[in-house]
Structures are given as C-alpha cells and as structure tokens.
N, C-alpha and C positions, 0 to 999 in steps of 0.2 A: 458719488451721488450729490445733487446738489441741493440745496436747504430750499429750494423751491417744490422741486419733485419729493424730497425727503416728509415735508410738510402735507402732499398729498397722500400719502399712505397712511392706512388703515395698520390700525395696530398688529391686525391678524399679518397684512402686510411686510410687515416690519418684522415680525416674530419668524414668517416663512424666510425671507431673506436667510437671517440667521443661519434658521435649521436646514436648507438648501446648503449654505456654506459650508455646515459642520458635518452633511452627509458627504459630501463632496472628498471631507479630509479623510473621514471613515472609510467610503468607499475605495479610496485607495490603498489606505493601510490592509483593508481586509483581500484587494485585489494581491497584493504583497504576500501576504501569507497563508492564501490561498497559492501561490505557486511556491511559496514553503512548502507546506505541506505536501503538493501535488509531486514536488522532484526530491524531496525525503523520500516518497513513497516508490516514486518509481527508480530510484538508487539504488531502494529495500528487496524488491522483487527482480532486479537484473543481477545483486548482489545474492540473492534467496538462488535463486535459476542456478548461478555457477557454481553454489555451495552444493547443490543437490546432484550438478552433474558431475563436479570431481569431488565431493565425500560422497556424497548421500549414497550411491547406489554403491559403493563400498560399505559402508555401514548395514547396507541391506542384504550381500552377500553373506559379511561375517552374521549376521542375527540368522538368518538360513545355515549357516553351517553350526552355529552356538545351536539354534532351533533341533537342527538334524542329530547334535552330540546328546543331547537330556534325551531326545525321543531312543537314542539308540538304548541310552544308559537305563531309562524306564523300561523299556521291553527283559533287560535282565534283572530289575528284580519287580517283579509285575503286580508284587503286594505292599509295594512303597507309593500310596495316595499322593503323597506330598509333592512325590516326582514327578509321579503323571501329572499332576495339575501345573507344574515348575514349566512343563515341556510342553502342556498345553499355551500357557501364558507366552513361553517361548516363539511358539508358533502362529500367533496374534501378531503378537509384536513383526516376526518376520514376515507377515504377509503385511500389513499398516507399513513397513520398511521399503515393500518391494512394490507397492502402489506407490509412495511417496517418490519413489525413484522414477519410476515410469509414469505419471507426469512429468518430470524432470528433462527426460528423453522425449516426450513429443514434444515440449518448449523448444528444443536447442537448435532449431531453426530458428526462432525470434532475433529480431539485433538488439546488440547492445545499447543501450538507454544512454545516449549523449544530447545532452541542450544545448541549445545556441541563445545568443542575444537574442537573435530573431525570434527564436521559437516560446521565450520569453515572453517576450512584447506583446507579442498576438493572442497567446493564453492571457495574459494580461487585461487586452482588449476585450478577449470572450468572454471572460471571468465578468469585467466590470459591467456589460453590458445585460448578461443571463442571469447572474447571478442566483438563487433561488430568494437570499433571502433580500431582495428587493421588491419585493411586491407583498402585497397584501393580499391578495386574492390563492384561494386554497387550490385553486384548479391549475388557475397560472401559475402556482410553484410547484408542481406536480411536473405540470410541463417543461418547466426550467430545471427539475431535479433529470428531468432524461436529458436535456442536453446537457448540463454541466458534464455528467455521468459521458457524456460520449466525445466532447472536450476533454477529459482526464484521460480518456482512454489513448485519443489523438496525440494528446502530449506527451504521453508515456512512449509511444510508438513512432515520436520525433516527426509527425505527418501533418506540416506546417497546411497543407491542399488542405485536408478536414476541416482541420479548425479553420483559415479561413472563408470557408464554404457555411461552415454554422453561423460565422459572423455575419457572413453575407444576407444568407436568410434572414436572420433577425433584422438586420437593418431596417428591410424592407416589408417585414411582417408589421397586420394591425396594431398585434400586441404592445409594438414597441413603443407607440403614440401616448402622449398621456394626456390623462382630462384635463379641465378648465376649473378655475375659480377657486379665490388662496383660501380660504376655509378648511374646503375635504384637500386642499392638496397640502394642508398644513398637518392635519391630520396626517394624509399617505405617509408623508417626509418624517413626523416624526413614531409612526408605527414600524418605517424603514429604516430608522435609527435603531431601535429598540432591535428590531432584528438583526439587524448587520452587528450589534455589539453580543448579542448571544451566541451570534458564529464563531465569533472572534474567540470567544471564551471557548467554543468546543473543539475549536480547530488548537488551541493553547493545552487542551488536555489532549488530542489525540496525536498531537507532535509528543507530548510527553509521554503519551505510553507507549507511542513507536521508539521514543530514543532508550525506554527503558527496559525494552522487549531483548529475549535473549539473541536474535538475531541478528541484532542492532548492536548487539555489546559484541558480537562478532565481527560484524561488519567494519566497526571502531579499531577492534585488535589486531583487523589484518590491513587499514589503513595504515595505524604505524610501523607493523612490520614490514609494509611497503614502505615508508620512511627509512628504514634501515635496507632498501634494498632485499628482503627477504619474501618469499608465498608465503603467506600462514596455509590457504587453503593445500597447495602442492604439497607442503609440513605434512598437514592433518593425512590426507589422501597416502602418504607414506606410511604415516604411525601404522592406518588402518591395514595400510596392506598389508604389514610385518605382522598386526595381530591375525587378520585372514590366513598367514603362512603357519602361522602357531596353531588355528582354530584347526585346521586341516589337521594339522600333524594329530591333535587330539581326537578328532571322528575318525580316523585312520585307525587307531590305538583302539576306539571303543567299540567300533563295526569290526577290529579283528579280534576282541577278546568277544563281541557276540557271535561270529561265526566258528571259534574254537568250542564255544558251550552248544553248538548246535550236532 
C-alpha cells in the first residue's frame, strides 16, 4: 500500500484492513479443522459399522442365549425375586444388543469412508465459504447449519458431485454478496472473528471427546494391531464365538435339567 493511499484512509479503514487479514488466517485454520474433525468422524462411524458387523451381532447372540440361561434358571426356582429380575435385566440388554446389531446390518451396504486430496480440497472450499459461524445474522446460520450438515454428510459418503453442487449454489446465491461501507463491515469482520474463534474451541473439545470415547480407544488398538499385521476385530469376533459355544453348552445343561423336573 502506498503512503499516499495509506494517508487516505480512515482509521475505521485501517482497523478493517487488519481484521479482514486476521479473519482470513482464521478462516482457514478453522477450514483445517473442520475437516479434522469431519474425517475423525467419519473414520469413527465406518470404524463403529465394522465393529457392529463382525462383533456386535455376536455379542447380541451370546446376551440372547446368557438372556435365554437365567430365564430358564428362574422358571425352576420361581421364588427367587433376584433372579427374575437378573433375567429380566438380561433380556433388556439382549433385546438393546439385537437392535444394535440390526442397524449394523441394514448399514452394510454403505462404502467404506476413503478421502482423497480432492475430496479435501472441495470440503475445504464448502467449509470456507458456508460456514455457519461466518455470518452474523441468526436466519442465515440456520441456513448454513443445513448445508454445512449436508456437506458432512457428502464427505462422509466420498460424493465429491454433492459438495460441488452446494458450492455451486452458494456461489451464485444473494446470500453470498456482502454489504457496503467499513463501519458495519468492521463490525461484521470482527463479530466473525469472535465467532469463527468459538468454533474453533468447540470443535477442540469435540475432537477430544471423540478421541477419548471408548470406541476411539478401540479404533486406536486395532490400528496398532494392524501395525503388527494382526485383526483385533477378527480376535474379538473369535473370543466371542468360543464364549457363544460355551453359552450354548450351558442353556443345553439348564433346559435339560428343566425338562427332567417337569
């Protein structure tokens, strides 16, 4: 800028320069971990998917057949409260087990969650430009919270066409135009500061509580068993079947000592 033009500007002037600048640098660190966040998540849930389809609905057999052993075991002593209520709790759990699983199985059509550079770049793009918390106005981030929300969904589901298609939109939407005159737009810039730095902080705790979530601490220990070349989940899905072969033996044992007292 040059000490001519420099000397024309208004302080308010001068102050938006700045804060234009320093949104700028913001805007993209926030663009940044926003697709943190967005490919932790969808890691989480293509990782959650495989867990539920080789353990989970093993898990939910053995709690059915554990569910099936107490109810057999309560029916022969029929004045033991504690039981019944063991075999009720049992049967909770196995039905919470057997729903769990079956979402599991209408998921396992879905593909697997792979990013590209590309698909990056473009979340990137959508990100910096919808944003929600770039605006001021309560209606307009309403608006921006649905498409953010259907940008995550697009990048989760590797569907570069969507998100470019939202981008497109927006380009050419009113909304994206912005007012006149460095006052109120000194104001917007730094009300958009303010916001873009509150994200950042929530989005800093909701990476934290996904990375400390028990799923996550799963996810983690079958990465490194993948470093050794080994499944943790194939592991797990073994253990479970070996106890399922034991559960059986034991409802076998307990439906034949109920049909001997009958």
């Amino acid at each position: 800028m040059s000490d001519a033009m420099s000397k024309r500007l208004t302080p308010e002037e001068h102050e938006l320069i700045k804060k234009q600048e320093e949104l700028l640098v913001l805007e993209y660190s926030l663009t940044q971990r926003e697709l943190e966040l967005a490919t932790l998540q969808a890691e989480l849930h293509d990782f959650e998917r495989r867990y539920l389809r080789l353990v989970g609905v093993l898990y939910a057999q053995l709690d059915d057949i554990e569910a099936r052993i107490l109810e057999t075991q309560s029916r022969l002593k029929p004045n033991d409260q504690k039981l019944h209520e063991q075999a009720a709790q049992a049967r909770v759990q196995a039905q919470e087990s057997a729903h769990t699983s079956g979402i599991a199985f209408e998921r396992k059509t879905e593909k697997e969650f792979k990013s590209s550079e590309s698909l990056k770049k473009l979340y990137r793009e959508v990100a910096k430009a919808i944003h929600p918390d770039l605006t001021t106005d309560e209606k307009e981030r309403v608006r921006r919270e649905k498409l953010m929300a259907e940008a995550n969904l697009a990048y989760e589901e590797g569907n570069e066409a969507k998100l470019q298609s939202i981008l497109s939109e927006w380009k050419s939407s009113p909304e994206s135009v912005k007012g006149d005159g460095p006052g109120a737009e000194l104001v917007r810039i730094i009300r958009k500061i303010a916001q873009v730095e509150q994200r950042m902080r929530s989005i800093k705790e909701e990476i934290a509580n996904i990375q400390t979530s028990d799923i996550n601490q799963l996810r983690m220990k079958a990465w490194a068993k993948e470093r050794e070349g080994r499944d943790l989940l194939t592991e797990m899905a073994l253990l479970v079947t070996n106890q399922i072969g034991e559960a059986k033996q034991c409802l076998a044992a307990s439906e034949g000592t109920a049909y001997e007292r009958l």
